[in-house]
C-alpha positions as CSV (number, residue, x, y, z in Angstrom):
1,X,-36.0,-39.0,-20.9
2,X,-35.1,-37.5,-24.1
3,X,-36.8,-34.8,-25.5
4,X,-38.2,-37.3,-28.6
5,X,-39.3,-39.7,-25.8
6,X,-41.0,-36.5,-23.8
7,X,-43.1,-36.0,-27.2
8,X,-43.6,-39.6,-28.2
9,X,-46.6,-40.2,-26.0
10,X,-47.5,-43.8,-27.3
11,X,-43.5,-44.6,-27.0
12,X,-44.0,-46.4,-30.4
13,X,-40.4,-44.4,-31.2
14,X,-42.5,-42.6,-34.2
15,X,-44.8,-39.1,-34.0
16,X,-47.8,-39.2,-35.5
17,X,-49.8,-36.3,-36.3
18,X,-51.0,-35.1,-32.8
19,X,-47.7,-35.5,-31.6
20,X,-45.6,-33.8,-34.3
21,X,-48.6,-30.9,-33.5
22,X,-47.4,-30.5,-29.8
23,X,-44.2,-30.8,-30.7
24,X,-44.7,-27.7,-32.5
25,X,-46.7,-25.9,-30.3
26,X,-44.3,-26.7,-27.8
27,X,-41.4,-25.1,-30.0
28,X,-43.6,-22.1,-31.1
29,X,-44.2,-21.0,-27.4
30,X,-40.5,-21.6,-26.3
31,X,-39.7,-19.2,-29.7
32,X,-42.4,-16.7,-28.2
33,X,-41.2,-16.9,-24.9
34,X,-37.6,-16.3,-25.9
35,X,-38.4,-13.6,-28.0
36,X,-40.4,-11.6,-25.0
37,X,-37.6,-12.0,-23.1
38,X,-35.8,-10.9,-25.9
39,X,-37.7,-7.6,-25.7
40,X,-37.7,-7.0,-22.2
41,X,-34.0,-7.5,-22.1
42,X,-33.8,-4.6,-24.9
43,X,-36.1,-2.4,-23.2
44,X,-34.4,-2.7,-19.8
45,X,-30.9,-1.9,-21.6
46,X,-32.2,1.1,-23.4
47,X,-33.6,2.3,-20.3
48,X,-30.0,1.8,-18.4
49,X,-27.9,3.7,-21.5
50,X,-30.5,6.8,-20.9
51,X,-30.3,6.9,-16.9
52,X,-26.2,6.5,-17.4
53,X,-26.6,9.4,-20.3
54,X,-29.1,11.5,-18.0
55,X,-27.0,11.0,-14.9
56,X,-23.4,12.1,-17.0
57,X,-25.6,15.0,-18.5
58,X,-26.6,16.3,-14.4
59,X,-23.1,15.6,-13.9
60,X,-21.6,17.2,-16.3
61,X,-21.1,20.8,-14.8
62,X,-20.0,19.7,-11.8
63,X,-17.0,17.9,-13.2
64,X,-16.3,21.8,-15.0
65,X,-16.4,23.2,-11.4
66,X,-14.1,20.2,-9.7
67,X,-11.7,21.0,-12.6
68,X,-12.0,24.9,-11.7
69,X,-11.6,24.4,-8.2
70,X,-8.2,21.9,-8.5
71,X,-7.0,24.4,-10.4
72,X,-6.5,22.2,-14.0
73,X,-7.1,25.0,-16.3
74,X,-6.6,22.8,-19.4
75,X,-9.1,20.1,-18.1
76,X,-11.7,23.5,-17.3
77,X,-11.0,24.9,-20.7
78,X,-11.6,21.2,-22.7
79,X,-14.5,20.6,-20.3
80,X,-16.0,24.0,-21.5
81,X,-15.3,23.6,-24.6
82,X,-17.2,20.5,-25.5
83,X,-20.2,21.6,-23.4
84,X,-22.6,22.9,-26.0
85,X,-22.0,19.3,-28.4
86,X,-22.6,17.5,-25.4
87,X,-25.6,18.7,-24.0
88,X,-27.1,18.9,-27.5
89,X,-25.9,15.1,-28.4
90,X,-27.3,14.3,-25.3
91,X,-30.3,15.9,-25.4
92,X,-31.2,14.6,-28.3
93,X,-30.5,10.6,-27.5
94,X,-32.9,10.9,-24.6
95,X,-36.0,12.8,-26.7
96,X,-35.4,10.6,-29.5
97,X,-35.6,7.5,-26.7
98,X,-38.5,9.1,-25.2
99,X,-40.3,9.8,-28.8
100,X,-39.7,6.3,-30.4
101,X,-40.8,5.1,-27.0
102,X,-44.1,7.0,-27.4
103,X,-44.3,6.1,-31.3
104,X,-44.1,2.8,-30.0
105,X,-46.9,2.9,-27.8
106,X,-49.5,3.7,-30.5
């Protein structure tokens, strides 16, 4: 069965007007249903990206002591050195995901 034939109830190969109308009902809730999961795909992605970025940020000193305590002064020094931009850029994904998340709500 075709997807004409699952619309054409009559089978008279032509749609009249209570057809055609749910034929597009039938297209308006597959667009509605693909655009909630749509959504719930987005939401479940932005949700991963800030447990990856809150897990790297807990993380994130202890790679500077692992570094310390192989004794790779340069990788200590770098690590150290990027601290304070990281922690700040960090910082201020997961606020801003927590405040548009909030917005959001309202």
């Amino acid at each position: 069965m075709t997807e004409f034939e699952k619309f054409d109830a009559d089978g008279n190969g032509v749609l009249d007007s209570a057809e055609y109308q749910k034929l597009e009902l039938e297209l308006n809730l597959e667009d509605h249903r693909m655009k909630i999961a749509d959504e719930n795909a987005k939401r479940d992605q932005q949700r991963s990206m800030i447990w990856f970025a809150l897990g790297g940020m807990l993380l994130y000193p202890f790679s500077i002591v692992a570094t310390a305590w192989a004794g790779i002064d340069q990788a200590t020094e770098s690590l150290e050195s990027i601290a304070g931009i990281y922690f700040v850029s960090v910082s201020a994904l997961v606020a801003s995901f927590f405040g548009f998340t909030n917005i959001g709500k309202k």
